[in-house]
N, C-alpha and C positions, 0 to 999 in steps of 0.2 A: 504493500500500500504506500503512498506518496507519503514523503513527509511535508510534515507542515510548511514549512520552509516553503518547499515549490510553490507556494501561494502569494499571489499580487501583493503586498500591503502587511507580508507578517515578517521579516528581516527577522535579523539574529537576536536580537532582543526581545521582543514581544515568542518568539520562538522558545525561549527561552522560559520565559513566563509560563508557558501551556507545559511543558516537557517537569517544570514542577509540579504540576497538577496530576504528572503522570498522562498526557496527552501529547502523543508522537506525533501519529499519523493524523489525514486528512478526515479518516474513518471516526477515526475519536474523538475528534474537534465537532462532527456533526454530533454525537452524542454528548455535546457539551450543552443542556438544554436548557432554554430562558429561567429564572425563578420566578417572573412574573412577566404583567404583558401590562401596554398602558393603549388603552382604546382612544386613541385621537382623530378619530374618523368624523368627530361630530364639531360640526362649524357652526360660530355665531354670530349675528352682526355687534358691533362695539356697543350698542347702546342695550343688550341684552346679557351684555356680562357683566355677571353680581359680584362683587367684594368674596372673598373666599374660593372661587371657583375654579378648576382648568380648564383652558377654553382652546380651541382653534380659530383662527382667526385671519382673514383672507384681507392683507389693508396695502395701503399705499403708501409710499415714503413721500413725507411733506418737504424733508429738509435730511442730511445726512448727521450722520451720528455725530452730536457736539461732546466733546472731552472735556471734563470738569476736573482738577486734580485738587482734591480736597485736603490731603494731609501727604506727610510720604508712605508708599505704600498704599495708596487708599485713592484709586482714580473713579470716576464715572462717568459711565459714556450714556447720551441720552437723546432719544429723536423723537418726533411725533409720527403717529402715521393715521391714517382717515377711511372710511369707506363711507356708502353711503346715507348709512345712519349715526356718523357721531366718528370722534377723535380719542385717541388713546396714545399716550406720552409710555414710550416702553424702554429702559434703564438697563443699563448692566455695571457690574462693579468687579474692576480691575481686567474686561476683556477687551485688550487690544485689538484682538481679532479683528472689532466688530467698526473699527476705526476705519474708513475705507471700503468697508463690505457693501455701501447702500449709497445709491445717488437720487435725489428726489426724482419721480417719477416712478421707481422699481415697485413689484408688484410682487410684496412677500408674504410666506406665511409663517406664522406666528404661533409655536404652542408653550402654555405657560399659565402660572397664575395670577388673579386679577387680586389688586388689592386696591383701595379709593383712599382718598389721602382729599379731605376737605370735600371737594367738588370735582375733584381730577380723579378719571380712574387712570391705573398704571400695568403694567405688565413689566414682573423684575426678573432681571436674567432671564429671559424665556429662548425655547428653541426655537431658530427659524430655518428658513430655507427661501430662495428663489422660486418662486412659482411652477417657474420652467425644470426645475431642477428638481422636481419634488421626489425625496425619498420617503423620510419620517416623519410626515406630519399629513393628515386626512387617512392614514390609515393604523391598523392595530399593529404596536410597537414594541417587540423581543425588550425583558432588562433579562441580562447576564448578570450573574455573579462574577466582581473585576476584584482584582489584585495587582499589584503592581503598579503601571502607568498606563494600562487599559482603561479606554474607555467604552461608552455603550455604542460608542459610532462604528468605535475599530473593529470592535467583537463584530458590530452587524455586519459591514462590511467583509471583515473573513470568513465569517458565515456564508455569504453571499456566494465568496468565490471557491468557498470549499464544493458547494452544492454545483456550482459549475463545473468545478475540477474531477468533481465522484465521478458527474453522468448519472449513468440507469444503473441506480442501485440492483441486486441481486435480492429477491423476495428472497425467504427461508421460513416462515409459515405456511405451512402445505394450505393449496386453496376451500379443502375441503372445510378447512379448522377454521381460515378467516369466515365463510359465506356462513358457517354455522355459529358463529359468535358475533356475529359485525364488526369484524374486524378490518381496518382500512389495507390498502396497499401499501407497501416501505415508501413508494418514491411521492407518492400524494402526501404521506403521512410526515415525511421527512421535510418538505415546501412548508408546509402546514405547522408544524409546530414553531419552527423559527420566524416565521412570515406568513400567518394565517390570514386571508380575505374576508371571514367571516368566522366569530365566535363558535360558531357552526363548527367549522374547519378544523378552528384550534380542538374541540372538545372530541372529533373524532382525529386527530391526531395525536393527540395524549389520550386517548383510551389505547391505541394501539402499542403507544411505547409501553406503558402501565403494562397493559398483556403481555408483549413481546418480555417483558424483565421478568415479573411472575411464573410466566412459564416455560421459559427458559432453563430457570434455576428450580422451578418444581419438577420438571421432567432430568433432571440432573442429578436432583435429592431422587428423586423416583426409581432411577435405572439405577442408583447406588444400591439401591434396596433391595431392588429383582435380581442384582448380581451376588446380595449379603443372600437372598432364599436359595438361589442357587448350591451357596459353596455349603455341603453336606456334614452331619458331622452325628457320632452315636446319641441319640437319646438316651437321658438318665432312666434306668428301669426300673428305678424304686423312687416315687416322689410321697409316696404315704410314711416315710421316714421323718417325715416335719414335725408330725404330732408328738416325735418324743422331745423335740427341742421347743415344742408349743407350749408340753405339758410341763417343761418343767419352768418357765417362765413363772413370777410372783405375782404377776396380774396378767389378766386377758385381753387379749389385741383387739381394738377395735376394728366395728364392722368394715370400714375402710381399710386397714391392714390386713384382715382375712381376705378383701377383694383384692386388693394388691397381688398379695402371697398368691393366692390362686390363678392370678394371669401370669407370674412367673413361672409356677409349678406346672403350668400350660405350656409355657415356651419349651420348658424342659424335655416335655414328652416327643415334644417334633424333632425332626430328623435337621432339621436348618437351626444353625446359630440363634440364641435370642440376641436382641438391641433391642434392648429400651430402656426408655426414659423414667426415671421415678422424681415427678415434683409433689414437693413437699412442705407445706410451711414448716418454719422453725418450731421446732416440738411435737412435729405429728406422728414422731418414731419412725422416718425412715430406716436408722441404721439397724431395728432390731429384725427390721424385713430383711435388709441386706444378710443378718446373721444366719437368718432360719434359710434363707439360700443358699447361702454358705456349706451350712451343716448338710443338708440334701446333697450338695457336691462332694461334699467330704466323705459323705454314707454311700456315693456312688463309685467312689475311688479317685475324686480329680480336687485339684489343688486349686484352692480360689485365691488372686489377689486384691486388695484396695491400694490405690494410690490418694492420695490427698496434699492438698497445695502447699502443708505447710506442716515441718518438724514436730512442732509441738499439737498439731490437729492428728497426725498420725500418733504421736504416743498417746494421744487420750484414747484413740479409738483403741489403740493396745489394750490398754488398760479396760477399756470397754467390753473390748471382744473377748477379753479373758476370764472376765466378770464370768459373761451368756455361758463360756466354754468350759466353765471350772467343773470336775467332775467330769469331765468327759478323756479320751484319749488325743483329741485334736492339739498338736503341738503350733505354735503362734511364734514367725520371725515378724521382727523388729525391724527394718532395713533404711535407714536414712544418711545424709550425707555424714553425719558423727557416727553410726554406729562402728565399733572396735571391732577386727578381728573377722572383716568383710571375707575375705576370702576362705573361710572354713565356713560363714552362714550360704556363700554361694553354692559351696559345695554338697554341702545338708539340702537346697532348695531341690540343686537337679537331682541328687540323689531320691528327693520323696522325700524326704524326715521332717519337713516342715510341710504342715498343712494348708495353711495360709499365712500370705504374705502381706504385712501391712507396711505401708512407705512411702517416701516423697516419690516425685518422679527419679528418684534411686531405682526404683524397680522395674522401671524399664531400659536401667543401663544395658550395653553393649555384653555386660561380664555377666550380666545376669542371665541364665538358665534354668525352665521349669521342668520337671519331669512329664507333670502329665495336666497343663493347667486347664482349668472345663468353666472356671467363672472369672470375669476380668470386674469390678467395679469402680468407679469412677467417682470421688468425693468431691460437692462443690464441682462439677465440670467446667462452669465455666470459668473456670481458671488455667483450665488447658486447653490448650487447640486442639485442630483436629489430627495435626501430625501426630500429637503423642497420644491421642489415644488411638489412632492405629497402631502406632507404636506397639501399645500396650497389649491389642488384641495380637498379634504378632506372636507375641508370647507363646503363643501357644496354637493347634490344629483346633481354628474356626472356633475358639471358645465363645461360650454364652457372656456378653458384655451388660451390665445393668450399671447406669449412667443415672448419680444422684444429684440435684442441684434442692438450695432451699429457696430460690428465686422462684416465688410462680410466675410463669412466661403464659400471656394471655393465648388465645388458640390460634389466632392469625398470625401470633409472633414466631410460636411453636412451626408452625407450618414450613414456614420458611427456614428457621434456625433447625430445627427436627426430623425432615420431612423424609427422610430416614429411617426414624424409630419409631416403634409402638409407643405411646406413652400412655403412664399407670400414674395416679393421680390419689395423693393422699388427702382429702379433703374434708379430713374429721379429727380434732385433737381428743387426745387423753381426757378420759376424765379426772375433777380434781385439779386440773391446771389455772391457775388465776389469771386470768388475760392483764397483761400490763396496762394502769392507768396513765393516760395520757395528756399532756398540756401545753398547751402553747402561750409563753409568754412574753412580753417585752422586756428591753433591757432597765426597764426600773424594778424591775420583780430582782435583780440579781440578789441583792443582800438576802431576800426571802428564803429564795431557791439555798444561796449558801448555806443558810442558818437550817435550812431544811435537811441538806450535804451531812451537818456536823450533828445532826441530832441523830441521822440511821446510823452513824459510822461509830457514835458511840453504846450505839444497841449492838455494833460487832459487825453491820454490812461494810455492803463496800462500794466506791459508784467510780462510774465511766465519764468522762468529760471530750466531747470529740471537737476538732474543731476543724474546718474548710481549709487553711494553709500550716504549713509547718513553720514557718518563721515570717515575721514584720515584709512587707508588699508597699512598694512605693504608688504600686498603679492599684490598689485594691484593697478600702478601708476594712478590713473583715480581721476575725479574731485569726490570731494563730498560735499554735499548740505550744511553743514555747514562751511566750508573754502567758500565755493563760498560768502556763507551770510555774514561774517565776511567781504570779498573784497570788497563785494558791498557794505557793511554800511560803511569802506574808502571811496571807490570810491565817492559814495553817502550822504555826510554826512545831506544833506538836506532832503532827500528823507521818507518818510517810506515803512521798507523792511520785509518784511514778512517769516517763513520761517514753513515749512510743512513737515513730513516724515512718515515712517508706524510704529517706534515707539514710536509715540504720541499717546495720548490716545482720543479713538473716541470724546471725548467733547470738545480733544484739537484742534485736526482738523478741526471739524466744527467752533469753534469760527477765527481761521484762515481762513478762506477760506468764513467765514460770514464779517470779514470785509476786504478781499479782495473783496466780491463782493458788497458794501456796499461803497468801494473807498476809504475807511480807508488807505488802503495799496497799493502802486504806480507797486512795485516791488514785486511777490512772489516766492519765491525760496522752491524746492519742490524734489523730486523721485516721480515714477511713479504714486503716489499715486493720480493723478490728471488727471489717465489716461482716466477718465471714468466720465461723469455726467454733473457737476454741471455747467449752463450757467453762461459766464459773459459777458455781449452784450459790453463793455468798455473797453474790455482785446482786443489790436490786435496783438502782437509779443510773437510768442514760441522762447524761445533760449533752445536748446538743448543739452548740453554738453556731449565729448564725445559719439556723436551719433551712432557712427561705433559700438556700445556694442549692442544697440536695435537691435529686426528684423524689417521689414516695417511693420507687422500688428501692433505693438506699438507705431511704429512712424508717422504711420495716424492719429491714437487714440489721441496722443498729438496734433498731428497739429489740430485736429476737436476741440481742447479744444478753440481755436480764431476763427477770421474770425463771429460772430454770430450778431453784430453789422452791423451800416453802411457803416463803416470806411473800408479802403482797409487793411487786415490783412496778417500777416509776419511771415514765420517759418523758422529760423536761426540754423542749424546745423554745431555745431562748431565738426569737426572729422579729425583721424587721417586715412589719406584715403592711406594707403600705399601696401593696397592689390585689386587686379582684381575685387572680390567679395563685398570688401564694394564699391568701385568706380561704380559698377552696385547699390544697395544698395541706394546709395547717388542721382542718375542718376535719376532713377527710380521716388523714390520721388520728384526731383526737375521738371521730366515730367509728372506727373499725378496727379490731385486731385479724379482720380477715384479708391474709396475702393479697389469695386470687381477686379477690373484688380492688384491690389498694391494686395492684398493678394493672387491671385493666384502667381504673382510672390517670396511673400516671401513664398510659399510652397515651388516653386521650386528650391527657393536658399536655403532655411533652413533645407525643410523637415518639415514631421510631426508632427515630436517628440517635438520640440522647438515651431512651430506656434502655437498650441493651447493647453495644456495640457488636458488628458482626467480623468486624477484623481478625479477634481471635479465634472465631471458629472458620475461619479460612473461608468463611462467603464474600463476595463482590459488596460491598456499600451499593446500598438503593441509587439509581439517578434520577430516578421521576416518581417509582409508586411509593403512595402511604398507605402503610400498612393499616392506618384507621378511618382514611377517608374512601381506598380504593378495597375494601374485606370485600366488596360485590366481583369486583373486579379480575379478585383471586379464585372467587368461587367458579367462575370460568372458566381460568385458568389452569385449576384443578381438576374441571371436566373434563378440558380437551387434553391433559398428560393422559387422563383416561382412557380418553379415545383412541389413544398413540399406543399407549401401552397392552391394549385390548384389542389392540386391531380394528375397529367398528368402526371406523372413520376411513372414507375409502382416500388413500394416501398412495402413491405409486414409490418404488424402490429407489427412483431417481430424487425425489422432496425426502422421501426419510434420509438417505445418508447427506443431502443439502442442511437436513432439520439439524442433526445429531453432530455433525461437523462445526455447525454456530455453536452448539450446545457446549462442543471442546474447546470452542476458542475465547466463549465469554464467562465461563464458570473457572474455577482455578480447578485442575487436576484433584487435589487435596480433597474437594467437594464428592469427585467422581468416584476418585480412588478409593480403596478403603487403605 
């Protein structure tokens, strides 16, 4: 494909600018598409344009632009112009340009807005153009997203000659798929979104991009899946073994984790690998489901591993797992980047003498080998990409993978980010659990909140202080976690205070965050970095600093870090609530301790982009669809993978390897592959 460069008007600079964006070719630059559109097709006469308005406007030059130089630094150029209902005086400030551009007579148009000053109306810095000349004004006008020394002219303009440059694009939506969805053609749809004629135009032009990305990457996630049923592998032939590790549990799994257990003890019986998903809010007992899988694996003869993001989240589940397993003959490695005397636990793994393996991504090193590994799981996933947990399943001939996350991902999110796995859905807590009380207050509440701090810590709790930066921001008045540490060791002089951030170094962290749970430390003061893991049954108050910065899927993720005790537990959001959007934000949280309901709403308050990133799970970033304005869109889009993948859509062998070659070229490998 052409590089950018070959184009009229883009030289090695502005070249330069697109190739950061990650946009080479000519091809990519048309997929660079407007963020918004500005309708100036609609023209007025002068004496119908109101004070606030954007107008078009068809006038005559009375006299040539006069230059006023007011200060230094500070010029105004100013002319009048007429048609035939009234005059309007139009201004610009500091654009020489515009010195020389007009000689009375000239017959220009004008887009821009109207503001009235006494009895004169005015038009300030507005767009014009030559009559004759006319590009951007009387019709619907692309804005680009600019960076650098772009502007909306340049963009349109290289747009212009890219579309030139392409020619007759190459369809690769089989025709059966578009005439059965309404779906447009590439080269109509490709005019049309950068330079649509009519609102019409634009909205069947962006349904097709929207389509064309949704199912793209569905039929991508899709044939990952029909290749994971493919690869075969023994079914467990004992899965009624669960009941003895059910029965010896000290309480009964709720009706949700009996539903769980039973769609994995389902995948077990099949002859194809399981993949799936297990979401879970914080405390719905995912890991005891993981356990009872485990054990069935164990009972079948195959060695299960967990990986998890971090040192000390793996020793806990150690410790966890050994709890569930005590009295049993299942023996439990330890494997992290500290653990002593690595190469005789490697030795025990392949050999079989360990039954399950719990560990950082240490367990997927190069040195490590399993004998006979039958379950891979996956803690907090998204904190791994999709390399390492291929990786992981690697490990072993086609094992059963079950993939835990405590983020619930709304179903249009899942789709996309998931669309790969089954996913099993824990959507009921323990009973007996006290849902943490919630509050949102301002910063004159601090001494409150303080004094509230020092009265649980002298009943023996312990509380969380988070805050949005690690140290003092010249560009960003917000707290940060070392000024807050510094207050509180004032505040506090008795106390011990702890303090935590993401550039400490992994040893540093953990040893933090081991004698906070350990009770060494009363108070821990931290960034997100505590968003995720580690239990402290004796932690009950989150203070939140700054809270209006998080979305709600973060600031669930915090508040799940208390409340795990007996103790009635407290999440304190000190914010500055001065807009619509965080006062819902704030609302929200202070009414729900339910995940899935809190994270559907921050889709819809945030959007996609911001809820979940998809970087680390090796997907392509959206360029057009929202996944909450466009859910109709995907539903579709999901059809017609359908149709592909079931044959029922009459498609010829020459559009399918067209279809499935785009499919390689715009999804990463990593997606396809397993």
């Amino acid at each position: 494909m052409k590089s950018i460069e070959t184009l009229r008007g883009a030289g090695p600079s502005r070249t330069k600018i697109f190739e950061k964006k990650g946009i080479k070719t000519v091809e990519e630059l048309l997929y660079y598409f407007p963020r918004a559109y500005e309708d100036r097709t609609h023209f007025c006469d002068i004496k119908d344009a109101n004070d606030g308005e954007f107008v078009c406007i068809c006038a005559t030059v009375y006299s040539p632009a006069r230059e006023t130089r007011i200060r230094k630094n500070f010029t105004i150029y100013q002319m009048t112009v007429f048609d035939d209902s009234g005059q309007i005086k139009v201004l610009w400030y500091n654009n020489r340009f515009v010195k020389g551009a007009f000689k009375t007579g000239d017959n220009v148009l004008f887009y821009g807005k109207v503001s009235v000053k006494g009895r004169q109306k005015q038009l300030e810095n507005p767009i014009y153009e030559q009559q004759e000349k006319q590009r951007f004004i009387g019709k619907i006008v692309p804005i680009y997203p600019l960076s650098g020394n772009l502007t909306q002219k340049v963009v349109a303009s290289l747009m212009e000659e890219a579309i030139k440059s392409a020619g007759t694009l190459s369809e690769y939506i089989p025709s059966a798929i578009r005439q059965k969805y309404g779906i447009s053609e590439i080269n109509y749809a490709m005019k049309n979104i950068h330079f649509p004629e009519t609102f019409y135009d634009y909205q069947a032009a962006r349904k097709r991009f929207v389509f064309e990305e949704l199912f793209l990457l569905r039929l991508a996630l899709s044939a990952r899946r029909k290749t994971n049923e493919k690869q075969k592998r023994t079914p467990f032939s004992d899965t009624e073994c669960v009941n003895e590790f059910v029965n010896s549990l000290s309480y009964t799994l709720t009706n949700a984790q009996k539903r769980v257990l039973g769609e994995i003890l389902a995948d077990f019986k099949k002859n194809t690998a399981m993949n799936r998903l297990l979401e879970g809010d914080v405390g719905s007992g995912k890991t005891v489901v993981a356990a009872a899988a485990m054990f069935v694996a164990y009972k079948n003869g195959y060695q299960s591993v967990i990986m998890a993001p971090t040192e000390i989240l793996a020793f806990q589940h150690f410790e966890t797992f050994s709890k569930f397993f005590l009295g049993t003959d299942i023996k439990i490695a330890l494997l992290t980047k500290s653990t002593k005397n690595k190469q005789q636990m490697y030795e025990k793994i392949q050999t079989g003498e360990y039954d399950i393996v719990i560990g950082t991504n240490a367990v997927i090193s190069d040195k490590v080998a399993y004998k006979n590994l039958g379950l891979c799981v996956t803690d907090e996933q998204h904190r791994f990409g999709v390399s390492q947990r291929a990786r992981l399943s690697e490990k072993g001939e086609n094992p059963n993978s079950l993939i835990m996350t405590a983020t619930p991902i709304p179903r249009t999110l899942s789709l996309i980010l998931y669309g790969d796995l089954d996913i099993s859905v824990l959507d009921e807590m323990p009973p007996g659990r006290k849902p943490v009380l919630t509050y949102a207050v301002g910063e004159n509440m601090r001494e409150r909140v303080y004094a509230f701090v020092r009265k649980n810590v002298e009943n023996g709790m312990q509380a969380y202080v988070v805050c949005p930066l690690i140290e003092e921001s010249e560009t960003q008045d917000l707290k940060n976690a070392k000024s807050i540490f510094d207050g509180l060791i004032k505040k506090f002089p008795d106390l011990k205070i702890g303090l935590m951030h993401g550039k400490m170094k992994a040893s540093e962290k953990d040893a933090v965050m081991q004698d906070f749970l350990d009770a060494k430390t009363s108070i821990l003061v931290s960034t997100t970095v505590i968003e995720v893991g580690v239990n402290v049954p004796n932690s009950n108050i989150m203070i939140i600093e700054n809270a209006e910065r998080f979305g709600l899927a973060t600031l669930h993720q915090l508040r799940g870090r208390v409340g795990r005790g007996n103790e009635q537990a407290y999440c304190i959001m000190i914010a500055e609530t001065s807009s619509e959007l965080i006062k819902k934000r704030m609302k929200t949280m202070c009414q729900s301790n339910d995940g899935f309901y809190i994270s559907e709403q921050d889709l819809k308050l945030r959007g996609p982009g911001d809820f979940f990133g998809t970087r680390q799970h090796g997907l392509p970033e959206m360029k057009i669809a929202n996944l909450v304005t466009d859910a109709e869109i995907l539903k579709l889009a999901d059809s017609a993978v359908s149709d592909i993948l079931e044959k029922s859509a009459e498609i010829n062998q020459k559009e399918e390897e067209v279809l499935f070659k785009k499919v390689s070229e715009v999804i990463p490998e990593s997606v396809i592959l397993n």
